[in-house]
N, C-alpha and C positions, 0 to 999 in steps of 0.2 A: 668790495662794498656789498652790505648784505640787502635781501631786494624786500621793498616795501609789500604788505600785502592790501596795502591802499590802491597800490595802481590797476589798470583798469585791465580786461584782458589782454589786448593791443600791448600795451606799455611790456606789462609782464613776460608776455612771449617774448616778447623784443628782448627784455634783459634779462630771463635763462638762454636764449641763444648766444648772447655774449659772452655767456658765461657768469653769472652774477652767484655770488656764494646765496645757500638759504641756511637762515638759522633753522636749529633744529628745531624749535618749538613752533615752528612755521609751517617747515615740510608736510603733515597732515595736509593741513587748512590748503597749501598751493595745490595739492593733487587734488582734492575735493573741486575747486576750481576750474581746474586744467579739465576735469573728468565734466562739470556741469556744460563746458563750454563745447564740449569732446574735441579737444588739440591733444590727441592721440598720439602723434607722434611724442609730441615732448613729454605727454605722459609715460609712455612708456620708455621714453630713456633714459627719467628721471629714476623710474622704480628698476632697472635694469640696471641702472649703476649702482644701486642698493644689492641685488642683487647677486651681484659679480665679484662685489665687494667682501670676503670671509670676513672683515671685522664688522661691516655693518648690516649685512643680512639679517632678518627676522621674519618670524613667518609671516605675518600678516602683509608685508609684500608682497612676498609671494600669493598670497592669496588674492590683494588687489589684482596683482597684475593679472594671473588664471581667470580671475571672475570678470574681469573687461573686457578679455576676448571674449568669454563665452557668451555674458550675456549682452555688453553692450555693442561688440563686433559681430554675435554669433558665429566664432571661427571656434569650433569646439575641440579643433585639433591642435591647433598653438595653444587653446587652455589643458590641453593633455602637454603637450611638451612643455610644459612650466611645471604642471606637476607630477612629472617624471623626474628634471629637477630640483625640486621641491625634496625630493624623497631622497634623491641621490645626495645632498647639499646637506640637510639637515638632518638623516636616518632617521625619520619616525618609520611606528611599525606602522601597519596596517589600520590597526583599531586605532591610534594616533591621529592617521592623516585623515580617516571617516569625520573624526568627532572635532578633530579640530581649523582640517582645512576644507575638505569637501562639503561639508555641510551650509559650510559660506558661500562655498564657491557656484554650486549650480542650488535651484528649487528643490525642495522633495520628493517634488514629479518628475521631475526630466530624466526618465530613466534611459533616455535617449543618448545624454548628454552622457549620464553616472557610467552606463554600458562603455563608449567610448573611451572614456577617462580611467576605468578601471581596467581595459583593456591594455591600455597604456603602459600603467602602473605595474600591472604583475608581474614582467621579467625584473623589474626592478625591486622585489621585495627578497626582505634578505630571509625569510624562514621558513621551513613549510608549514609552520602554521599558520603565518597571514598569506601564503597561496593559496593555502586549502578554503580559508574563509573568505579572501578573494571573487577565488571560483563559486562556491556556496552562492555570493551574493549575484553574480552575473548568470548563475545557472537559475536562480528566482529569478530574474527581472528575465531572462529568455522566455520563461515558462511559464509565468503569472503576467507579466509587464508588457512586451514587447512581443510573444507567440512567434519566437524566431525558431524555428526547429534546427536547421543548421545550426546555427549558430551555440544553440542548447545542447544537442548532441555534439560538437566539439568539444563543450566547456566538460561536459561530463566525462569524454575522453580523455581529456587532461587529468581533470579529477581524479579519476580512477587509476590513472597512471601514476599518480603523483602520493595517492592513497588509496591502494587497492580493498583497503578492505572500508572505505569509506560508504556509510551507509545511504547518506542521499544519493550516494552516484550508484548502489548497487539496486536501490530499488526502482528506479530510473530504469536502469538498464532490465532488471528485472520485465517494467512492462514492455519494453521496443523489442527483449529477446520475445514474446508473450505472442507478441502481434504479429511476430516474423514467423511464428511457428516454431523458433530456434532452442527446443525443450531441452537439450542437451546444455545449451550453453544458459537455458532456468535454472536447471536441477544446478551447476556449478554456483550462478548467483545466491538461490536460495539458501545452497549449503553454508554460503558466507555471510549471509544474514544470519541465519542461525548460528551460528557460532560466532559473531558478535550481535551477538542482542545485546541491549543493556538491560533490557527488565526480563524477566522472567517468561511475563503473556506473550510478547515478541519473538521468544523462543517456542511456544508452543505455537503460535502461527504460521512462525516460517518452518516447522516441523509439520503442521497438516500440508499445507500448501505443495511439500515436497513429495508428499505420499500421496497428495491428489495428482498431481505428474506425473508420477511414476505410476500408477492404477490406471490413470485415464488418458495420458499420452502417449505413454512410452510401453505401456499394455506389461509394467515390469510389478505384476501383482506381490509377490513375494518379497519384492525394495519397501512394496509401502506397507505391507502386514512388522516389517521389521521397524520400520520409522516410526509407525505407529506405537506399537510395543515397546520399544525401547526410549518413546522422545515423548509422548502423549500420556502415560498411566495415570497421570495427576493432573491432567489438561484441565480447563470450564470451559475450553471449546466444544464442542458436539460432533465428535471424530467415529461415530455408529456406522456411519451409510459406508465412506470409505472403507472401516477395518471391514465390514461385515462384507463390501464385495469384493473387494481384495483376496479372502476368504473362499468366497462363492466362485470365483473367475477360477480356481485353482481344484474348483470341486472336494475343496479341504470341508466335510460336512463336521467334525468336531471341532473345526476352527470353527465355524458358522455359529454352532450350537455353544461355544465360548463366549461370544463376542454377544448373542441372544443373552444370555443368563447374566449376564454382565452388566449389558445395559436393562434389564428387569429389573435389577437394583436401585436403579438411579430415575426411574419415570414415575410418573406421580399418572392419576386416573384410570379408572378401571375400564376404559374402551381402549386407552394406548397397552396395558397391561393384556390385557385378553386378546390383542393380536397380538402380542412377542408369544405367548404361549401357543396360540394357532400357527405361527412361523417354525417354532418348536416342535410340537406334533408333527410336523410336517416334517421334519430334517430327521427326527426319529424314526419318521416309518421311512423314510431313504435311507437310514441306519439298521434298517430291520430289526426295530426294538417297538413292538405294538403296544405291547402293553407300557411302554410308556406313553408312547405316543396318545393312546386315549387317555389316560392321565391329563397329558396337557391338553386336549379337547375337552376334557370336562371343567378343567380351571377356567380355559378361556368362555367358555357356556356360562359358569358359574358368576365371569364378574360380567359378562354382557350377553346375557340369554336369548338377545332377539338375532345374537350376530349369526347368521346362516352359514357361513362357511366351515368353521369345525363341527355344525352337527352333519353338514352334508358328508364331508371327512369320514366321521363317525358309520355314516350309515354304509359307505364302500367297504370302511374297515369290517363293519359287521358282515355285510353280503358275503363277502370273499370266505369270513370263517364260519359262513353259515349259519351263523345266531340270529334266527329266524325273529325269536322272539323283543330282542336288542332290534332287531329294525324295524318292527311293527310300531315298536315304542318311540323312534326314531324320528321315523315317519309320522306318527300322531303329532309331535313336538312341532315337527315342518310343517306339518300340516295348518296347523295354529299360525306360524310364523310368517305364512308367504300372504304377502297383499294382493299380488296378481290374481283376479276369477279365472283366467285360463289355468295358468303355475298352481293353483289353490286345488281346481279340477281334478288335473292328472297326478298331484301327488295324493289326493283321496280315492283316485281310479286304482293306483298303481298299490295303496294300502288294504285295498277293497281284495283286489287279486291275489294278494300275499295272504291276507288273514284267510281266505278261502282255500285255499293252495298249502296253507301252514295247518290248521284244520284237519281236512280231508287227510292228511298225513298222519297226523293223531288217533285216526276210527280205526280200529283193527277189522282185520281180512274175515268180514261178514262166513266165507266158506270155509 
């Protein structure tokens, strides 16, 4: 006898325990019921013999029953052992069970619940590409969602295991190796970043990144002059300061004087300009080449004349070769330039004695 859906709740229970057949066009409507009333149990024996049933299983069963426990029992663990089930029963992939079952199953928030359930699920998928994107999702909801750090640092051990060269888990790991001080096991990460990059910029990143390690961690100057060189030539990063002391740590002064003339190409204004030339000057007279050296003292004068530092250069270089008259001229220049009344003082004391001194060497021997 098929059961009315007129009787009341009372009645009803009484005749599915009897065992009363339900038409099918009923079945919805009596769980609805059974679920308003919450007679739990016979709801769920009713969807469980759907369930157990290969001819008559469907997903959305499945889904009732998962979402009863979670949300109207809150046993969020019998809703994972349904859809562990669920998965095994019916082989959807991954992106399958997201879109078609879980999204019923719990809120969009409960990343409480989703962490759980997807935990679940994962020995149970069959590819590694719904493991990998799996873990992806539970290694967001650790790291943004939920601020599990055990937990995050598992998922990402997995990851990485499961796909080593997987790039959210390598830059992951990337900063935990950072913070640990663990630079040997950066430079390893780094290298595998770079060498799967998917865009081009990503490759010249984790190619500075590895020559900043190597120069400033691991004190391996000549790792990062080569990473530099061979991974950066066409960078838009701004890799100067690294190549230039990577360079300098090594006392390589044509590397230095390379790496200046190089980036003088590439700067725009004539105050940045007239110091790469003053740095210039500078690496030339430690190359003992003067006459170039004032050369590039007088470029860097020429496009910023107030800057003191290569005429002071200047005026050593002249003292030492004795061109007396080169530093009186020098000195008038400084003189002009310096703000300070004391510094303004002593270098017209100091030009005052020279022009006198320079002079008296000019009058020939009266006897």
């Amino acid at each position: 006898m098929d059961i009315s859906l007129s009787l009341d709740i009372n009645d009803l229970v009484f005749q599915l325990n009897k065992g009363a057949s339900i038409p099918e066009q009923h079945f919805e409507a009596i769980l609805e019921k059974l679920q308003d009333y919450e007679c739990w149990s016979l709801y769920f024996r009713l969807l469980e013999a759907q369930i157990d049933n290969p001819k008559k299983r469907q997903l959305h069963f499945y889904v009732r029953t998962a979402r009863a426990y979670a949300v109207h029992l809150e046993d969020i663990q019998r809703s994972a052992k349904i859809c562990v089930k669920l998965l095994k029963d019916l082989r959807l992939s991954y992106a399958e069970f997201r879109e078609r079952a879980l999204a019923q199953i719990i809120s969009e928030q409960d990343f409480e619940s989703e962490a759980i359930i997807l935990q679940a699920i994962l020995p149970r998928l069959r590819t590694k590409e719904d493991s990998v994107a799996c873990l992806e999702r539970l290694c967001l909801i650790f790291e943004k969602k939920k601020y599990d750090e055990l937990q995050l640092n598992r998922c990402y051990e997995r990851l990485i295991d499961l796909e080593p060269n997987n790039l959210k888990a390598l830059r992951y790991f990337k900063v935990v190796y950072t913070q640990n001080n663990q630079w040997d096991k950066v430079v390893s990460v780094l290298q595998s970043l770079f060498q799967n990059a998917k865009h081009i910029n990503d490759r010249y990143r984790s190619a500075q990144e590895l020559a900043a390690v190597y120069l400033y961690q691991l004190d391996q100057a000549q790792n990062a002059v080569d990473i530099i060189e061979r991974h950066c030539a066409d960078s838009p990063l701004n890799t100067f300061t690294i190549h230039y002391e990577a360079y300098f740590r090594q006392q390589n002064w044509e590397g230095c004087l390379k790496v200046l003339r190089n980036y003088l190409r590439k700067i725009d204004g004539n105050l940045n300009k007239a110091i790469i030339h003053y740095k210039i000057g500078e690496l030339e007279e430690q190359l003992n080449r003067p006459m170039d050296a004032e050369e590039s003292y007088l470029k860097s004068l020429e496009l910023a004349p107030r800057m003191l530092e290569p005429l002071e250069n200047l005026i050593e270089m002249h003292l030492e070769a004795h061109r007396w008259d080169k530093v009186l001229a020098d000195l008038g220049k400084l003189y002009e330039l310096v703000d300070d009344p004391y510094l303004k003082e002593k270098v017209r004391e100091g030009r005052t004695r020279l022009q006198d001194a320079y002079d008296a060497s000019r009058v020939p021997d009266a006897r």
